[in-house]
Each structure stands twice: as structure tokens, then as C-alpha cells.
DRENPA-3360 file (N, C-alpha, C; in nm, 2 decimals, always signed):
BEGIN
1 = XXXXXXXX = +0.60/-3.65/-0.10/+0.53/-3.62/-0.22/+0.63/-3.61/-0.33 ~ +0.60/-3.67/-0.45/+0.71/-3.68/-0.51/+0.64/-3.58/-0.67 ~ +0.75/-3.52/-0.72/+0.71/-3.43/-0.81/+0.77/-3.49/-0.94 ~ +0.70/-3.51/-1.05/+0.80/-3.54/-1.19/+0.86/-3.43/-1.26 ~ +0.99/-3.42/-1.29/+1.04/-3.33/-1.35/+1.00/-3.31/-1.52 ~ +1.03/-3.16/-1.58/+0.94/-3.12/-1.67/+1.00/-3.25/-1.77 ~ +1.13/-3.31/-1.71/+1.18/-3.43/-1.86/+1.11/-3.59/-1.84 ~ +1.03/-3.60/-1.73/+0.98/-3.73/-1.74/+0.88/-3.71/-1.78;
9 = XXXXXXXX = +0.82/-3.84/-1.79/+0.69/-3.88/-1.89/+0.60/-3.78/-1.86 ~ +0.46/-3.74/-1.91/+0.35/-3.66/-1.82/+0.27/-3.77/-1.77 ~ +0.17/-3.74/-1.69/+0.07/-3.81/-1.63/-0.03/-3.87/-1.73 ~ -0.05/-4.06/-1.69/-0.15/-4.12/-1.75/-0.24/-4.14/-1.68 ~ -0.35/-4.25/-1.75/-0.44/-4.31/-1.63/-0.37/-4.40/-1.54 ~ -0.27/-4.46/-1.60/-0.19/-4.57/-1.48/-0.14/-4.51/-1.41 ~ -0.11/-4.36/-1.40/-0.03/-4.33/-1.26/-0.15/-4.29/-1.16 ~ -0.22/-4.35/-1.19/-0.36/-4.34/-1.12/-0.42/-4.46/-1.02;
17 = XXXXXXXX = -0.44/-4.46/-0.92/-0.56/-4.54/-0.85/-0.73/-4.54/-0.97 ~ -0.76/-4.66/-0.92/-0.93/-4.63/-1.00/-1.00/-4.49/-0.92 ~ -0.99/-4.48/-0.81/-1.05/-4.41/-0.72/-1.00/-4.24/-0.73 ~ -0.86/-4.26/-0.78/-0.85/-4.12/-0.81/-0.83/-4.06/-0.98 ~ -0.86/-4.17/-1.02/-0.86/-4.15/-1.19/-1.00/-4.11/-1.18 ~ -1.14/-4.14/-1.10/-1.27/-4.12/-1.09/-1.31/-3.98/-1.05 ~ -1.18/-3.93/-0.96/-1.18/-3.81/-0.92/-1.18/-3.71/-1.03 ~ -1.05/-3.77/-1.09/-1.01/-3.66/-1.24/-1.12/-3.63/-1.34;
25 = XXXXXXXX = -1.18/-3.75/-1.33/-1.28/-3.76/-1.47/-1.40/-3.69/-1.43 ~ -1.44/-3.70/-1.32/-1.61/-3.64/-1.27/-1.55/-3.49/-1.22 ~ -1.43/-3.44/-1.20/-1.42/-3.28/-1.18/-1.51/-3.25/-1.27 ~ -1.44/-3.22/-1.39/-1.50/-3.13/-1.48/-1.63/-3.15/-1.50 ~ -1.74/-3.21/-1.55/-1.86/-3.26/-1.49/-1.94/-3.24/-1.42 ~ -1.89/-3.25/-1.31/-1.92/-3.17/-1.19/-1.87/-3.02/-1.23 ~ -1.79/-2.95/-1.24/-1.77/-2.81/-1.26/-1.87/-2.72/-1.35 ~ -1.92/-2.81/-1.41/-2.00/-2.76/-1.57/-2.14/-2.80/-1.47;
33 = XXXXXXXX = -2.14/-2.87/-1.42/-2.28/-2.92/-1.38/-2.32/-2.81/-1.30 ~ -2.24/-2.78/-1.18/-2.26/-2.67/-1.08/-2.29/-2.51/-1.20 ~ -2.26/-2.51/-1.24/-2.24/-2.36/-1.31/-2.36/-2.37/-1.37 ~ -2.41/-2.51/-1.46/-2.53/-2.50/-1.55/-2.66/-2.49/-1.44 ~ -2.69/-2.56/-1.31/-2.76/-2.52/-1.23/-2.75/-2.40/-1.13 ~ -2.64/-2.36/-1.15/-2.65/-2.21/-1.11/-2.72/-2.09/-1.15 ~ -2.70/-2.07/-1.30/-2.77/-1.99/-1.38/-2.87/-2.06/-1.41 ~ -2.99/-2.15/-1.43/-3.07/-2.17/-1.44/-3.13/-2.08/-1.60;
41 = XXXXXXXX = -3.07/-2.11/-1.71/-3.09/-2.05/-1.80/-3.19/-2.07/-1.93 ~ -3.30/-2.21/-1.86/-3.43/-2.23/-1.96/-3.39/-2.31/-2.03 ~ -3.45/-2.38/-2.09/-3.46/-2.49/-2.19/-3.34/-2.40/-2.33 ~ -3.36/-2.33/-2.39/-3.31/-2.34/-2.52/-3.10/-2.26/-2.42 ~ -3.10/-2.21/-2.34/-3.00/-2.18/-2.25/-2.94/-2.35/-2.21 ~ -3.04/-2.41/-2.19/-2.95/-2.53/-2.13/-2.89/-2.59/-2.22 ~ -2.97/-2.61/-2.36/-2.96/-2.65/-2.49/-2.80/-2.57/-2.54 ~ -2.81/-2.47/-2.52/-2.68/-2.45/-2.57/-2.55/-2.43/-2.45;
49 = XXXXXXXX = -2.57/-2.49/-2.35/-2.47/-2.47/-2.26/-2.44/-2.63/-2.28 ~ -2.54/-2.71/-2.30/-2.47/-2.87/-2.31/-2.41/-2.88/-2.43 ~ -2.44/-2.80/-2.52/-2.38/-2.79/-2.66/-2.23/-2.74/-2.66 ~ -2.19/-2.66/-2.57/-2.10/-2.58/-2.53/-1.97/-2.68/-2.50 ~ -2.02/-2.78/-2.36/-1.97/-2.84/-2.29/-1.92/-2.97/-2.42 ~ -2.01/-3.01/-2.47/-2.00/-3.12/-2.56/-1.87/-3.11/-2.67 ~ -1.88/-2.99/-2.70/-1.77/-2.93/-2.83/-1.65/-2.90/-2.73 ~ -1.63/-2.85/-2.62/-1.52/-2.86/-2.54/-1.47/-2.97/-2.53;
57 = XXXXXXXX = -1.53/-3.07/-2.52/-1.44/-3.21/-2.48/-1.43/-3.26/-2.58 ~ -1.53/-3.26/-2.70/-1.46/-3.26/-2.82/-1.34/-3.22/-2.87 ~ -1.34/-3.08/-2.88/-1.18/-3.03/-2.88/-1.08/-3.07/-2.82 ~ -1.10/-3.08/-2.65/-1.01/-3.11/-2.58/-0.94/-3.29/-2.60 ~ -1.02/-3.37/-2.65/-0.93/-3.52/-2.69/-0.85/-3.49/-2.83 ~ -0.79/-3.33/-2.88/-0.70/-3.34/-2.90/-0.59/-3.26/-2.86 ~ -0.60/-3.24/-2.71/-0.50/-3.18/-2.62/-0.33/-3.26/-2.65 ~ -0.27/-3.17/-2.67/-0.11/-3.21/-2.65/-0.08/-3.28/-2.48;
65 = XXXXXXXX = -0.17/-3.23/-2.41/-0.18/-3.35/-2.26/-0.22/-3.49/-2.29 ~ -0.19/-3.56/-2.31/-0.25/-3.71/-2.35/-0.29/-3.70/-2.19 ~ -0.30/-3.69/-2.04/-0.43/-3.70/-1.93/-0.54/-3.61/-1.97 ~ -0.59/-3.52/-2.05/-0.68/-3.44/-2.11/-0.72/-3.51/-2.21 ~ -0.63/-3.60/-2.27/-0.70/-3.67/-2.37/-0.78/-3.81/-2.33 ~ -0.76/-3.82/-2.24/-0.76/-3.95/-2.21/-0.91/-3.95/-2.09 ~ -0.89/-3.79/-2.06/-1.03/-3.74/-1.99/-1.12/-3.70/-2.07 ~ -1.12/-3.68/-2.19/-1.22/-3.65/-2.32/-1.26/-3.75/-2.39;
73 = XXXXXXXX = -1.22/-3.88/-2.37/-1.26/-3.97/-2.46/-1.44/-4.00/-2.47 ~ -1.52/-4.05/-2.52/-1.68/-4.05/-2.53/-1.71/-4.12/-2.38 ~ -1.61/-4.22/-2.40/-1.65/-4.36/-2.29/-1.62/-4.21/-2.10 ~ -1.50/-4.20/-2.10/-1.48/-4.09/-2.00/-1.62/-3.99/-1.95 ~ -1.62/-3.93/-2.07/-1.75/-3.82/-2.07/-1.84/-3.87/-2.02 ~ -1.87/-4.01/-2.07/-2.01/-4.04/-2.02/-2.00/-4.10/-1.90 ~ -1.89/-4.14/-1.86/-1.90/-4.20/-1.70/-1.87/-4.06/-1.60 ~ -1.85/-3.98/-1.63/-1.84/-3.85/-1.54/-2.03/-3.76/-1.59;
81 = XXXXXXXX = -2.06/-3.78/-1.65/-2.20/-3.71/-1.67/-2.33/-3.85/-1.58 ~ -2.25/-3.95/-1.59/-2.38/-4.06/-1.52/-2.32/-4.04/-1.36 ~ -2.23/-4.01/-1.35/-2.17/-4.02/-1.19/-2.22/-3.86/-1.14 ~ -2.27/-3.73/-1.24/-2.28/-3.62/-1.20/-2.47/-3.68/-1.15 ~ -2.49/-3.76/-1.23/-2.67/-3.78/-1.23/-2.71/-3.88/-1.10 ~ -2.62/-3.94/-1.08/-2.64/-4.03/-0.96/-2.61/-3.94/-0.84 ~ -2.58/-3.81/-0.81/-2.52/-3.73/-0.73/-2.64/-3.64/-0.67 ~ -2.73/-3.57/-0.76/-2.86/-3.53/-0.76/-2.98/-3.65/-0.76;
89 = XXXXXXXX = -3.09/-3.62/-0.69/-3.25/-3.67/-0.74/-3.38/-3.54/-0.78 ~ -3.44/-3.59/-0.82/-3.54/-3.51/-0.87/-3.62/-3.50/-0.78 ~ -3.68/-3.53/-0.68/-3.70/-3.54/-0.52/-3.64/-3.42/-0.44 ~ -3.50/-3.39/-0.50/-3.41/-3.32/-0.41/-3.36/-3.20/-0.49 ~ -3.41/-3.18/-0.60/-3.40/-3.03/-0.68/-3.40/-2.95/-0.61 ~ -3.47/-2.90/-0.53/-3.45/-2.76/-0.41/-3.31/-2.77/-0.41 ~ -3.21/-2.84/-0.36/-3.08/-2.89/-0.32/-2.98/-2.89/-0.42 ~ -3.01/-2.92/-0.53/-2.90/-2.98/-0.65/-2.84/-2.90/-0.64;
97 = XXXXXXXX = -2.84/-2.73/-0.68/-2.72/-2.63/-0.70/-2.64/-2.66/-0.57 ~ -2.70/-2.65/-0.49/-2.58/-2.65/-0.34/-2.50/-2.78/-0.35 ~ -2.56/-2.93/-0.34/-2.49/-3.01/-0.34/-2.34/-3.03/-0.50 ~ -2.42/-3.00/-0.61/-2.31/-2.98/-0.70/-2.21/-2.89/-0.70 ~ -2.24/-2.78/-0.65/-2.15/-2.66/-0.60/-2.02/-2.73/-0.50 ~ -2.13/-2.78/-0.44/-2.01/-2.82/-0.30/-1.91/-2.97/-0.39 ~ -1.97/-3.06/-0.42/-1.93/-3.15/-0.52/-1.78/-3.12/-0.55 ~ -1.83/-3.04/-0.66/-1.74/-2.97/-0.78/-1.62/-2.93/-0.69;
105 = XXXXXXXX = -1.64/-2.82/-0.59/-1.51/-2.74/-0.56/-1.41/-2.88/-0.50 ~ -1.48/-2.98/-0.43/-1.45/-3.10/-0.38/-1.34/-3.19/-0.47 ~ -1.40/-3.22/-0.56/-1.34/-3.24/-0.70/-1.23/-3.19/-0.73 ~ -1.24/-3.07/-0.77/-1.13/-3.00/-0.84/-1.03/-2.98/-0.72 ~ -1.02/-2.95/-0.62/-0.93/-2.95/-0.50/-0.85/-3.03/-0.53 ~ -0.91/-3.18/-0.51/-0.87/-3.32/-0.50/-0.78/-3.37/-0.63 ~ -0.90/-3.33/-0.71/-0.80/-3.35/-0.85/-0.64/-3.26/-0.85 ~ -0.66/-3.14/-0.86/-0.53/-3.07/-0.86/-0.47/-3.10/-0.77;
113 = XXXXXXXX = -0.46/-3.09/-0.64/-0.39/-3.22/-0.54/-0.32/-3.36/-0.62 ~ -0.42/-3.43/-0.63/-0.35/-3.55/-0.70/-0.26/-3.50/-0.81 ~ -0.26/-3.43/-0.91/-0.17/-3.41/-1.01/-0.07/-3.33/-0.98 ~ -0.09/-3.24/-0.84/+0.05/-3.24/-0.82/+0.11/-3.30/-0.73 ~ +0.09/-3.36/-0.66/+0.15/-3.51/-0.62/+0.17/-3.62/-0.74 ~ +0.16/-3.65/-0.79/+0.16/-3.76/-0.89/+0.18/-3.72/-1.01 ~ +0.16/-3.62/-1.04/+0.24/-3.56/-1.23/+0.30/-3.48/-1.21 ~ +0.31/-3.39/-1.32/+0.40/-3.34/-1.34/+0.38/-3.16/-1.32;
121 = XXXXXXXX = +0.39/-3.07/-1.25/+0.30/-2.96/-1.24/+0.25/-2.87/-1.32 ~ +0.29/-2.94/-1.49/+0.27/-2.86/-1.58/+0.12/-2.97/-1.62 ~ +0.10/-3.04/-1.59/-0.04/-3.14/-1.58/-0.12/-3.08/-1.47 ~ -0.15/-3.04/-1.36/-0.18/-2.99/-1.27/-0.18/-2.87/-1.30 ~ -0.10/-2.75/-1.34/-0.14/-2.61/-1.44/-0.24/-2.67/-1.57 ~ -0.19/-2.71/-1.60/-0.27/-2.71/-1.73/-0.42/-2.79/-1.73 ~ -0.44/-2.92/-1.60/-0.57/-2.98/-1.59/-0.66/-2.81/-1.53 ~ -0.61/-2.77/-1.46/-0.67/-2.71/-1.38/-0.66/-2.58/-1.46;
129 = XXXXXXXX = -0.68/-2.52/-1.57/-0.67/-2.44/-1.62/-0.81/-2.48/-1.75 ~ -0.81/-2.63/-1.80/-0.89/-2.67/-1.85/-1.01/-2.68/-1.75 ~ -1.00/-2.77/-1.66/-1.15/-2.73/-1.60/-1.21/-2.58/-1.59 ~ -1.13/-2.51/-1.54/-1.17/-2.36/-1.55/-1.22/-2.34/-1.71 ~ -1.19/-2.33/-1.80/-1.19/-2.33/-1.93/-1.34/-2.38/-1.94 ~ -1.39/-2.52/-1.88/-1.54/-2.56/-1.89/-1.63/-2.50/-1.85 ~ -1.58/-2.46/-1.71/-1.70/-2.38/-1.64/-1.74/-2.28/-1.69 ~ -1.65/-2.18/-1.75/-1.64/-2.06/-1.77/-1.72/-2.04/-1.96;
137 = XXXXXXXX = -1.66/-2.18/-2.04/-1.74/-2.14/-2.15/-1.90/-2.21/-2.13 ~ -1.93/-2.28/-2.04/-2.02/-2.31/-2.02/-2.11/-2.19/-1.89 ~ -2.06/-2.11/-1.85/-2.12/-1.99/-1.82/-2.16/-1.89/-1.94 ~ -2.10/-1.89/-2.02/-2.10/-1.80/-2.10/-2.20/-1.86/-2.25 ~ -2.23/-1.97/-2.21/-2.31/-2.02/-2.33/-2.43/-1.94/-2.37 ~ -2.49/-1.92/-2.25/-2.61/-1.87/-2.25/-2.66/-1.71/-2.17 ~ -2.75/-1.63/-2.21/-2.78/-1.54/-2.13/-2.89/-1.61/-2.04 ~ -2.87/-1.50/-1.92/-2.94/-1.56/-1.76/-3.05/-1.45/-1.75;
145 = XXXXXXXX = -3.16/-1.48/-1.71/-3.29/-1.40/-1.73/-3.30/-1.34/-1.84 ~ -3.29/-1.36/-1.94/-3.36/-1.35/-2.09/-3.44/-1.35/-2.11 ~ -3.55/-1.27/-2.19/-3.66/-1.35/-2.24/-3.66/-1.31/-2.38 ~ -3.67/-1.46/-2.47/-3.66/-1.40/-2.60/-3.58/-1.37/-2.67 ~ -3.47/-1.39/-2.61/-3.33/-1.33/-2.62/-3.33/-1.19/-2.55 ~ -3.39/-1.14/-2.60/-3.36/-0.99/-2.48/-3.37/-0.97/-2.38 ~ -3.26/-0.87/-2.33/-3.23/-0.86/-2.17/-3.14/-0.95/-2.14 ~ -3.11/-0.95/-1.98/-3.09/-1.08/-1.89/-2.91/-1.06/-1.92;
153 = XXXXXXXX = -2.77/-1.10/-1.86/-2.69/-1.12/-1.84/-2.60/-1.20/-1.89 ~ -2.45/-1.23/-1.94/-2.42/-1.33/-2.04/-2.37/-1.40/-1.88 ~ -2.31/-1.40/-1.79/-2.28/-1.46/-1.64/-2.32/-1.42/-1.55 ~ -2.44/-1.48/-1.48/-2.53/-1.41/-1.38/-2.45/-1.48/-1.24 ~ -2.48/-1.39/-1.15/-2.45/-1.36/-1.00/-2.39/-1.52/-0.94 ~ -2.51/-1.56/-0.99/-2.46/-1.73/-0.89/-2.37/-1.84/-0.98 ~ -2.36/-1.81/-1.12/-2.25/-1.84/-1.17/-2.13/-1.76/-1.19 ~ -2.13/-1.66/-1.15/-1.96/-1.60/-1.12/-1.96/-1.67/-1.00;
161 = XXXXXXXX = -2.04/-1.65/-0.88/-2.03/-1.70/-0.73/-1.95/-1.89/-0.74 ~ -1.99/-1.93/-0.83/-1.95/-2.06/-0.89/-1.80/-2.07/-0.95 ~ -1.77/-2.01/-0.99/-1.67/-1.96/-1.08/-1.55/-1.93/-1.03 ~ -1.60/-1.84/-0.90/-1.48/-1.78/-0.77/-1.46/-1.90/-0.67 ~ -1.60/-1.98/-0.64/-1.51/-2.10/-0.55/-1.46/-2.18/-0.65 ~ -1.46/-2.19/-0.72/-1.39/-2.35/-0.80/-1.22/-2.27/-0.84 ~ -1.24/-2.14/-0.85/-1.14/-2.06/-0.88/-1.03/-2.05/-0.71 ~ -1.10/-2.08/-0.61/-1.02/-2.04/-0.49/-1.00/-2.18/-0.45;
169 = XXXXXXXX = -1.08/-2.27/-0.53/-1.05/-2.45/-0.50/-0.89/-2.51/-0.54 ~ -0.91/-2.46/-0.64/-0.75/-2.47/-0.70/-0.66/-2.35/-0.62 ~ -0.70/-2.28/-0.61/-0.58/-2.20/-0.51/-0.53/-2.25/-0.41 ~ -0.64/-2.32/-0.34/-0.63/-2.43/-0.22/-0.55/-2.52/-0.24 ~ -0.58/-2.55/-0.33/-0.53/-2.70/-0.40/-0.34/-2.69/-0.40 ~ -0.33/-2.58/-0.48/-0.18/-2.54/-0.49/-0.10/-2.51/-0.36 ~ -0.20/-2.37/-0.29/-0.15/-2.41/-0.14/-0.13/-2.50/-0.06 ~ -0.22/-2.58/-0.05/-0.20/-2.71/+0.06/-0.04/-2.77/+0.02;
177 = XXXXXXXX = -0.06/-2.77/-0.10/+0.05/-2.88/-0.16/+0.22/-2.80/-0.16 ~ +0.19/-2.66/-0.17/+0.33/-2.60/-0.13/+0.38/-2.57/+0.01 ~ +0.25/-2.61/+0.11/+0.25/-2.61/+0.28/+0.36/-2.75/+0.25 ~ +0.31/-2.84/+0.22/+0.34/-3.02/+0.22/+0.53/-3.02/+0.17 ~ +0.53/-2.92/+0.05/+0.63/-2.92/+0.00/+0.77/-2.97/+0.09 ~ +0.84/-3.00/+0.05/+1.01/-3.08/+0.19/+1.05/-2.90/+0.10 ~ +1.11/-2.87/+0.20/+1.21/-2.79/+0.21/+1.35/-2.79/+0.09 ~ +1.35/-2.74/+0.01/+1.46/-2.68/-0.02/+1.40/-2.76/-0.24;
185 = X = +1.27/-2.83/-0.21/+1.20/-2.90/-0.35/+1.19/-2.79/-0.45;
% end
């Protein structure tokens, strides 16, 4: 496994397979997606949690990471939100939280894996500090059992629960890869 030092290039889409540039781009997506079906926070809640998500990757295509930027682009966004929809059916709603949950942590594992194998680990801190960044303001968009605005929780139960695996997914992620580590790197 080869690491890039903090003086080489940072990570592009070329230092990528198609198959694992697919991985990078549908994490976060998937991360936001799990969290938004977790809390289950009603129409004008969903309304501002996609609002949430949308102004983040907004912001984020002008990250000093050009791979952040390059995972924010409109074309990007929209191929990780059609790949999150081809993942669920409407048939299988009972299921969607669990299957996106499991998804997502799948994702983000994989992703941070690849970027520290293949970039630079300050791309791998910092992707994986942005996805966290999604989930979290997209938990926070909205309150959970509201009515009316009043009452109800600004991060309810099963999106913290959401929050701690995608949070112990990257722990994983960093572990595995310092198990892998050669000796003396």
C-alpha cells in the first residue's frame, strides 16, 4: 500500500478506478440518505434537510481539496443521489432505513480505505471528516417529532444511532489500514 507524502500531488479522479471513484462519490449520498431516513422528519423537515445537503455541496466545490471538489460538482451530485434511488424501491420502504444505513457505513469504510491507500492521508482525514460534516448537518436540519414546530428533538435516537456507525466506519477504515501498514511506514 503505498502512501503519498504530504509534498506530492493530492488525490484526483485519475488516481481512481471508475469503480472506486463510484465509491467516493455515492458515500456521502448515501450518508445523508441514511440519516434523512432515519429521522423520518415530515415533509417541511425533509424540505429542509435536502436544502441543507444541497448548500453543503454547494459550498463544498469550493474546497481547497480539489477530490472534494471534484465530488461536488452538479454532474457528481446527481450521479450519487440517482445511484442512492436505484438502491431503495417503494415496494421495499419497510427496509430502506436499514438497507441505506448498511449502504452508507459500506461506503464510507471503502472510501476512506481507498484514500488511504491511494492519496494522501491528509485527503482521507479531510474526505472523511467532510462526509461526517453531511450527515451531521443534515441531522441537524430539522427537528424529529415536531409538531408545528414545537416539541420533538433537533437529533433523534436513530440518527445519532446513524451518526456512531458511519463514525466507527471510518475508525474501521483507519484501523484496518494501520493493521496493513509495512512496518517501520
Amino acid at each position: 500500500m503505498s502512501h503519498r507524502k504530504a509534498s506530492e500531488a493530492m488525490a484526483t479522479k485519475t488516481d481512481f478506478t471508475p469503480a472506486e471513484w463510484d465509491t467516493l462519490r455515492n458515500a456521502p449520498a448515501l450518508a445523508a440518505a441514511a440519516v434523512m431516513m432515519a429521522g423520518r422528519s415530515g415533509l417541511f423537515g425533509s424540505i429542509k434537510e435536502v436544502f441543507v445537503l444541497a448548500h453543503t455541496f454547494y459550498e463544498s466545490a469550493s474546497s481547497d481539496r480539489p477530490l472534494i471538489q471534484a465530488l461536488s460538482t452538479p454532474e457528481e451530485v446527481k450521479r450519487g443521489q440517482e445511484f442512492v434511488s436505484t438502491q431503495v424501491s417503494v415496494r421495499d420502504a419497510v427496509h430502506a432505513p436499514q438497507t441505506l444505513r448498511r449502504l452508507a457505513v459500506e461506503h464510507c469504510q471503502t472510501a476512506v480505505g481507498l484514500l488511504r491507500q491511494k492519496g494522501d492521508l491528509a485527503d482521507a482525514e479531510r474526505y472523511q471528516r467532510w462526509v461526517g460534516e453531511i450527515a451531521q448537518k443534515v441531522a441537524n436540519a430539522a427537528k424529529e417529532g415536531a409538531f408545528l414546530g414545537l416539541g420533538g428533538e433537533r437529533v433523534s435516537e436513530a440518527e445519532h444511532a446513524v451518526l456512531t456507525e458511519l463514525g466507527a466506519a471510518f475508525q474501521e477504515a483507519g484501523a484496518a489500514e494501520a493493521v496493513h501498514a509495512p512496518h517501520g511506514a
